[in-house]
C-alpha positions as CSV (number, residue, x, y, z in Angstrom):
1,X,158.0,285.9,-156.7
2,X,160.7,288.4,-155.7
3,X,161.5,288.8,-151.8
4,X,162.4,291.9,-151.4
5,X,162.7,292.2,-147.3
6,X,165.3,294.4,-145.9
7,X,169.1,292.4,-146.7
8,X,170.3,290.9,-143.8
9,X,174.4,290.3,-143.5
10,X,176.5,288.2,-141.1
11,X,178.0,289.9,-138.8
12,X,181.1,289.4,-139.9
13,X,180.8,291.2,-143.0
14,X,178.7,294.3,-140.9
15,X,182.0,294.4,-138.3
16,X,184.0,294.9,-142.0
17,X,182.1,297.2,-143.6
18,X,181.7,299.1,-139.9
19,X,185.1,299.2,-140.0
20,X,186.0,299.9,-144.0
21,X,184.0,303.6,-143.2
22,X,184.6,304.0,-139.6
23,X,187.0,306.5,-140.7
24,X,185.6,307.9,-144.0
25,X,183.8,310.8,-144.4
26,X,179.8,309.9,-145.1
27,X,178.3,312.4,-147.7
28,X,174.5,312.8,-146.3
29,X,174.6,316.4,-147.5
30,X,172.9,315.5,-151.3
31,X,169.8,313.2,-151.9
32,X,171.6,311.1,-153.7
33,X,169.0,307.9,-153.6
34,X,171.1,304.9,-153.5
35,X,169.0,303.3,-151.0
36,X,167.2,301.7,-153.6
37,X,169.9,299.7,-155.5
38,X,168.9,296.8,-153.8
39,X,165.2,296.8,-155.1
40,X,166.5,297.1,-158.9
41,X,169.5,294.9,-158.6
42,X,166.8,292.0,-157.7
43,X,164.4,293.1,-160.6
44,X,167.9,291.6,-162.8
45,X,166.8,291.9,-166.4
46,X,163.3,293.3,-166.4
47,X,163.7,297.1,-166.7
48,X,166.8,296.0,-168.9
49,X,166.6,298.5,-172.4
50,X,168.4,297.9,-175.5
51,X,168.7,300.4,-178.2
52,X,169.6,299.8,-181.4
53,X,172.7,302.1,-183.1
54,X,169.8,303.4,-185.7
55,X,167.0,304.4,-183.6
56,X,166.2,307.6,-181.7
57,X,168.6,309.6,-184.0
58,X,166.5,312.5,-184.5
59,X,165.9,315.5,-182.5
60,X,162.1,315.0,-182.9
61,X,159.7,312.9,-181.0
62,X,156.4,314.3,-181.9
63,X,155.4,317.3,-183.6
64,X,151.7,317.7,-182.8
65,X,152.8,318.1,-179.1
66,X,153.4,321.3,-177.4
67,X,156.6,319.2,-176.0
68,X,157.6,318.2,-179.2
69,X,160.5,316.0,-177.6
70,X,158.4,314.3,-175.1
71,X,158.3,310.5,-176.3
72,X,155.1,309.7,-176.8
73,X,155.2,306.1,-174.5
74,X,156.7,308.2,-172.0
75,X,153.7,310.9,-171.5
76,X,151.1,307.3,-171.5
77,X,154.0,306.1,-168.7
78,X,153.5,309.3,-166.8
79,X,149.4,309.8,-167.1
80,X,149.2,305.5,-166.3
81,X,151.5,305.6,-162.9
82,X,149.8,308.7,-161.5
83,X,146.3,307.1,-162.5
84,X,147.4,304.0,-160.6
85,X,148.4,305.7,-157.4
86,X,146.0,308.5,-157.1
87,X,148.6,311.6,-156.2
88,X,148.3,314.1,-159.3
89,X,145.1,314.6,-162.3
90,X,146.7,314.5,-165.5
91,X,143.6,315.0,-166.9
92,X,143.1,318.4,-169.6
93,X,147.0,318.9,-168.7
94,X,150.0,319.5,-171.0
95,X,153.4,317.2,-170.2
96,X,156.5,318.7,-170.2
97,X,159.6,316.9,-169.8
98,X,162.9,317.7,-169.0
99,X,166.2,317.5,-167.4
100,X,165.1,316.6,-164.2
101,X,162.9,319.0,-161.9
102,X,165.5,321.6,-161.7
103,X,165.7,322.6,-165.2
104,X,162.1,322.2,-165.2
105,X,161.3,324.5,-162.5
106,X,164.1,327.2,-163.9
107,X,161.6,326.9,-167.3
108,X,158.4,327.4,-164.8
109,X,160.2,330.6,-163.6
110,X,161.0,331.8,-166.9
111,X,157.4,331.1,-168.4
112,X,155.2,332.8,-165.2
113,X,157.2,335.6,-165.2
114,X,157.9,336.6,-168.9
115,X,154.0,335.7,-168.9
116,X,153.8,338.9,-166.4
117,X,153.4,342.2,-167.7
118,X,155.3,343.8,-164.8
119,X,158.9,342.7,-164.1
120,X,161.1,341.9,-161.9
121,X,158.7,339.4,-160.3
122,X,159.5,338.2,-156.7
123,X,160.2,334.5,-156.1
124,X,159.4,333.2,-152.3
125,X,159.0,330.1,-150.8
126,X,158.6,329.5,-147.3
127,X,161.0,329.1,-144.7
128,X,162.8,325.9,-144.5
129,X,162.6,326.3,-147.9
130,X,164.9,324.1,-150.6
131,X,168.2,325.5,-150.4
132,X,168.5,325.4,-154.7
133,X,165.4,327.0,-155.2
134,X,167.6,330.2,-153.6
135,X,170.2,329.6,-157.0
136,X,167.9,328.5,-159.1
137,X,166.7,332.5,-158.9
138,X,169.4,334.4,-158.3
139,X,172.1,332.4,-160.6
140,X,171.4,333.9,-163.9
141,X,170.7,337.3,-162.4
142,X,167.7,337.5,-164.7
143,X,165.6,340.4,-165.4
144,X,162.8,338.3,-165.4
145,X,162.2,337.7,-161.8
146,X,164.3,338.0,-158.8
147,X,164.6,336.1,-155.5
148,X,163.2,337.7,-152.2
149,X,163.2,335.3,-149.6
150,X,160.6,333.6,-147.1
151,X,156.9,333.6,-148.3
152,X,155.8,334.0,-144.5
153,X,157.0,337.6,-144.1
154,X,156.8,338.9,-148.1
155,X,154.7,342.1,-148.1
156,X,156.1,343.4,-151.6
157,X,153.7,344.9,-154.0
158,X,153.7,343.9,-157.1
159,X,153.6,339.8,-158.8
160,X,155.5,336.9,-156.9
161,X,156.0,333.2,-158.0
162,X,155.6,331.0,-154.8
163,X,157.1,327.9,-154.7
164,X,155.5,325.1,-152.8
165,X,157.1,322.0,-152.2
166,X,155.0,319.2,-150.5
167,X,156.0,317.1,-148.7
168,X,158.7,319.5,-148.2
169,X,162.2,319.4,-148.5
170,X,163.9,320.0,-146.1
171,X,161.7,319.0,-143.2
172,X,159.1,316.8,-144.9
173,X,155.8,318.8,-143.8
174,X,152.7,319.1,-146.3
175,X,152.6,322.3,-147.2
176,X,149.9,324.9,-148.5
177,X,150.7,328.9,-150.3
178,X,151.2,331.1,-147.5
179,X,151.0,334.4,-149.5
180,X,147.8,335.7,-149.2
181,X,146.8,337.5,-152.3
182,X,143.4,337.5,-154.8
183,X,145.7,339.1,-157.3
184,X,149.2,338.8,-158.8
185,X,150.3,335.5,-157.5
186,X,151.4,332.2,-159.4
187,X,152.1,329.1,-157.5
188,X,154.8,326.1,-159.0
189,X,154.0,322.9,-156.8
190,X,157.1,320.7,-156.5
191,X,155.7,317.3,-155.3
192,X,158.9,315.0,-156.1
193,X,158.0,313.5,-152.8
194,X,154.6,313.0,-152.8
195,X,154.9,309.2,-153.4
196,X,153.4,307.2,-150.5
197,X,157.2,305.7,-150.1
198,X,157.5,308.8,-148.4
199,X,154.0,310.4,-147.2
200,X,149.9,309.4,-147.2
201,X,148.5,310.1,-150.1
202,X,145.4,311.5,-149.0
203,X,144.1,313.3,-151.9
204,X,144.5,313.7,-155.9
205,X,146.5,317.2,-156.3
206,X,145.2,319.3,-159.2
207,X,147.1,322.1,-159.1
208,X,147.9,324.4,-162.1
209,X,151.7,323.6,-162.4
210,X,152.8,320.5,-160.3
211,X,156.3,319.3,-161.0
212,X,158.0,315.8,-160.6
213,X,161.1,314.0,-161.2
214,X,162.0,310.5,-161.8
215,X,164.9,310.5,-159.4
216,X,163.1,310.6,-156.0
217,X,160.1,308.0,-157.0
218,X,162.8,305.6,-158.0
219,X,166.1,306.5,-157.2
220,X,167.4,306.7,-161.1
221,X,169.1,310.2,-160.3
222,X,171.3,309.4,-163.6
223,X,168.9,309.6,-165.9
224,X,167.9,313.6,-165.0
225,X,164.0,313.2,-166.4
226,X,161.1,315.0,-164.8
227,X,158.6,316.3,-165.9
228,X,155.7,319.0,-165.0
229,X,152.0,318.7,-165.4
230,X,150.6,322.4,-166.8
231,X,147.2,323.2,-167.5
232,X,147.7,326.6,-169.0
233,X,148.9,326.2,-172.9
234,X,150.7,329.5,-172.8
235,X,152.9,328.4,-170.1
236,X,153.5,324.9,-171.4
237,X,154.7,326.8,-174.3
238,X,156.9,329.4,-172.6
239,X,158.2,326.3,-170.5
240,X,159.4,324.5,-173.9
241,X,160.5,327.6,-175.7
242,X,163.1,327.6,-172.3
243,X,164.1,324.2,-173.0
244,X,164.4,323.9,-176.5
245,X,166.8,327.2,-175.6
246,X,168.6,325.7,-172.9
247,X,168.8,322.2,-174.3
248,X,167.0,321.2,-177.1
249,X,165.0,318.7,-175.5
250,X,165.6,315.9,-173.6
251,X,167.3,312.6,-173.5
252,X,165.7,310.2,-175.6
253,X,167.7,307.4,-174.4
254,X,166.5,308.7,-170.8
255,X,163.1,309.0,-171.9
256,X,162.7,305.4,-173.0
257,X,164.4,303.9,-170.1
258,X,162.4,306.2,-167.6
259,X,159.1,304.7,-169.9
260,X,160.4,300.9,-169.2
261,X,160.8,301.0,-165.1
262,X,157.7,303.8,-164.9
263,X,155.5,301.3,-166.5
264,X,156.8,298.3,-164.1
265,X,156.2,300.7,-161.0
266,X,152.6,301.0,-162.7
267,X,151.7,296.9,-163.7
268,X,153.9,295.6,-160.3
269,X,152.1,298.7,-157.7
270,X,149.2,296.3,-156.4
271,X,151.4,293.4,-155.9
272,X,152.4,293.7,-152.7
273,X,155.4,291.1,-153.2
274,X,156.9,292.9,-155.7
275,X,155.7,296.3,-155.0
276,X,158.5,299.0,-155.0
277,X,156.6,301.3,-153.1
278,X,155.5,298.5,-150.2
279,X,159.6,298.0,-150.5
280,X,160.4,301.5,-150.2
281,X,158.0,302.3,-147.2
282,X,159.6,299.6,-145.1
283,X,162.8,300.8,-145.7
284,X,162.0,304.4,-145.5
285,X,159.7,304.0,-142.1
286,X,162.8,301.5,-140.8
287,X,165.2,304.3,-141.3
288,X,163.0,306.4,-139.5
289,X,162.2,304.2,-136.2
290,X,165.9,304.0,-135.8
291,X,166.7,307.7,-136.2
292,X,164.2,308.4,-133.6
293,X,165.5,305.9,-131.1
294,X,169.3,307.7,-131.4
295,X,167.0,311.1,-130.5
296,X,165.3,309.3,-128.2
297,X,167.8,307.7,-126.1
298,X,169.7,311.3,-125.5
299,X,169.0,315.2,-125.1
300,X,171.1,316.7,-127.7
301,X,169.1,316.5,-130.8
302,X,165.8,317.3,-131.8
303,X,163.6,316.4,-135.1
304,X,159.6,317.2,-136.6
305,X,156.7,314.4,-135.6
306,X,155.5,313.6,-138.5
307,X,151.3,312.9,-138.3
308,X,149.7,309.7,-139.2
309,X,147.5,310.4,-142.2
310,X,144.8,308.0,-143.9
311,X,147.2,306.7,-147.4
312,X,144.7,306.5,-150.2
313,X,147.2,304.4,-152.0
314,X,147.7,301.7,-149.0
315,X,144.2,301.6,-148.1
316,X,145.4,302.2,-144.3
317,X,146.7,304.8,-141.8
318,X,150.5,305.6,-141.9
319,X,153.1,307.6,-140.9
320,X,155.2,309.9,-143.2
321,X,158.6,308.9,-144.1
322,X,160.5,312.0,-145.7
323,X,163.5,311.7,-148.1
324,X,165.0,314.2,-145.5
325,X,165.9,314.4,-141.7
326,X,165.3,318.3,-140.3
327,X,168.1,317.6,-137.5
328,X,168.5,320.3,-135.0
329,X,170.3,320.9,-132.0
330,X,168.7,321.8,-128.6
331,X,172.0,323.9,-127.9
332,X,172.8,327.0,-129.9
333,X,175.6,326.2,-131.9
334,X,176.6,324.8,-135.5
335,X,175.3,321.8,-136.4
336,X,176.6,321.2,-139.3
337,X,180.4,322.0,-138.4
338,X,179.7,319.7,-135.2
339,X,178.8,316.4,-137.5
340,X,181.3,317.5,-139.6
341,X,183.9,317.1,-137.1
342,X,182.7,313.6,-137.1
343,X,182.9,313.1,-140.3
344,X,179.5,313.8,-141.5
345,X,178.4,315.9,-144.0
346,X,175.0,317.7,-144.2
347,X,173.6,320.7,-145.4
348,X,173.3,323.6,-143.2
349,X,170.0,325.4,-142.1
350,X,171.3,328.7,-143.0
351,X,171.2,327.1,-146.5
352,X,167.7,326.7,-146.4
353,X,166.6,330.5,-144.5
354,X,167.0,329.1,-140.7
355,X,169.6,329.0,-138.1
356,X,172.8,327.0,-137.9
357,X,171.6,324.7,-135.2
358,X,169.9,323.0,-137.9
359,X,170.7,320.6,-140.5
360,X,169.5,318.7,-143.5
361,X,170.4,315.0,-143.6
362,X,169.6,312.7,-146.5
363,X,167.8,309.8,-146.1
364,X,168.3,308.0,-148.7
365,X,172.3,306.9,-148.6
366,X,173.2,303.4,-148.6
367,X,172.7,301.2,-145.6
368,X,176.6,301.0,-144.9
369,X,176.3,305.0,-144.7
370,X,173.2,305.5,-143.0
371,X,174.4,302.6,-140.5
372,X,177.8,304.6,-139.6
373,X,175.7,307.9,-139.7
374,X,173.8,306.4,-136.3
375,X,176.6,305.1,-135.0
376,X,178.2,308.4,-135.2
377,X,175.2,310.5,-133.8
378,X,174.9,307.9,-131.2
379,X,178.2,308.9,-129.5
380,X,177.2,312.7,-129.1
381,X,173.7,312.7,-128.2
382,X,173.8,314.2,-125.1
383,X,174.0,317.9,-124.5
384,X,177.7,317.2,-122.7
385,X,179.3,316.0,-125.6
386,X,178.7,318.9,-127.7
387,X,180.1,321.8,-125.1
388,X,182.2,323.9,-127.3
């Protein structure tokens, strides 16, 4: 049996490492989860891969598929973890893999839209809205499709691409299309956070194009694999074409690692002593508690209330945890330059189609980080501290 409780340190060694990054900058502006080194540092040897200098040499994984890179343990990993907790059908759906959700979701834009037969189509998502998705459009400068801004107030004729992202990043709501249309509309469903580490999961999505990424389930941002669950065949197709232009495939080596821990998250999910969900809940909802009782306490700051939900997965009621803090400010002024004279980084609301007053904070630092990050928020809650 594995304990995997929250560490607990003397507080001799807190005062030090209080004291090491009392003066450094803490980076809370990327979602960098390295929250949950602890977790895999006490699994030691079981996600361990070895690979031999001989294998995995060719470009090829499996020509029958449509993803003909995808490693064929890797798409029954995939189809057995969402089987076990009950967020996504995989049923009648082709896998593609790639580098991570955001070369995956440049390939959805490239297949919907060259799929179109009218072009530029309009790409919206709904404000706060995932400050990449705003690059991911306009970057190229593409032909293909072209970025117009919150789904809320789009009243463009013509074929759009809505992107969805639920629970949402940045401010960890469930979310639903807003655009209103019988005709012309395609919807890409990012749901890299709807594990129930970080929401309920109150129902089995079965959405046309759901994407997901192996980085925020488990916190192996290194190994850039995601993968997106497509019914249509033409755009699984269109999708691989991208990649096989862009990259020719994917990691192998990535592949069979992400294979190895996917399928422990899958066999060790029911065991609530070595669960990494169970483990990532308490740590997420602990996070949480304490970031409310820094709002709390003061009048400064403001963030979303979250509603309890029935988890499917749990087999209880619970409350969501996102990856994400939506900070704001109650006064009018620049959040993100005001944490950032106290040595905070985050990113800014303007990033994401809102005002300056609010912020994006990661969640997922390290404790040492997210410890100082209270501390630091602590001394300027209250609405005198932050007078200009």
């Amino acid at each position: 049996m594995i304990a995997f409780g929250n560490s607990k340190k003397s507080d001799s060694d807190s005062n030090k490492d209080n004291k090491s990054l009392s003066d450094g900058v803490i980076n809370l502006d990327q979602g960098d989860p390295t929250m949950f080194e602890e977790y895999w540092m006490k699994m030691k040897d079981r996600c361990t891969v070895v690979i031999p200098a001989w294998d995995l040499m060719s470009y090829f994984s499996d020509t029958k598929n449509v993803c003909w890179f995808l490693e064929p343990e890797l798409e029954k990993a995939i189809k057995a973890l969402h089987g076990a907790i009950g967020n996504a059908a995989t049923e009648e759906r082709y896998i593609v893999v790639g580098t991570g959700s955001s070369q995956l979701c440049q390939a959805a834009l490239f297949a919907l839209s060259s799929l179109s037969e009218v072009k530029p189509v309009s790409i919206v998502a709904a404000v706060p809205y995932y400050s990449t998705y705003v690059e991911e459009a306009s970057y190229l400068q593409s032909k293909l499709y072209k970025w117009e801004g919150d789904a809320r107030t789009f009243d463009k004729e013509g074929p759009y691409i809505e992107m969805v992202t639920s629970p949402n990043n940045p401010d960890g709501t469930m979310r639903e299309p807003v655009v209103n249309r019988k005709e012309g509309g395609k919807v890409i469903h990012d749901f890299a956070y709807y594990w129930p580490h970080y929401t309920p999961i109150t129902r089995r999505e079965d959405q046309d194009l759901m994407l997901f990424t192996f980085s925020k389930i488990t916190g192996h941002a290194g190994s850039r694999i995601g993968w997106a669950l497509v019914k249509d065949i033409d755009v699984a197709k269109k999708m691989v074409q991208y990649l096989t232009v862009n990259s020719i495939g994917v990691s192998k080596e990535s592949q069979i690692r992400a294979t190895k821990i996917l399928n422990e998250l899958t066999k060790t999910c029911r065991t609530q002593s070595e669960s990494f969900f169970e483990y990532g809940y308490e740590k997420m909802n602990s996070r949480w508690e304490r970031l409310r009782e820094v709002v709390d306490s003061g009048d400064a700051f403001t963030i979303p209330n979250h509603p309890q939900a029935f988890c499917n997965f749990f087999g209880k009621t619970i409350s969501s945890a996102p990856a994400f803090a939506w900070l704001g400010l109650k006064a009018e002024r620049d959040l993100g330059s005001l944490l950032k004279e106290n040595k905070v980084l985050t990113r800014g609301g303007d990033r994401c189609g809102c005002a300056k007053k609010y912020v994006r904070v990661s969640m997922l630092s390290r404790d040492d980080d997210y410890d100082v990050f209270l501390h630091r928020l602590a001394t300027i809650k209250d609405l005198k501290c932050i007078e200009p």
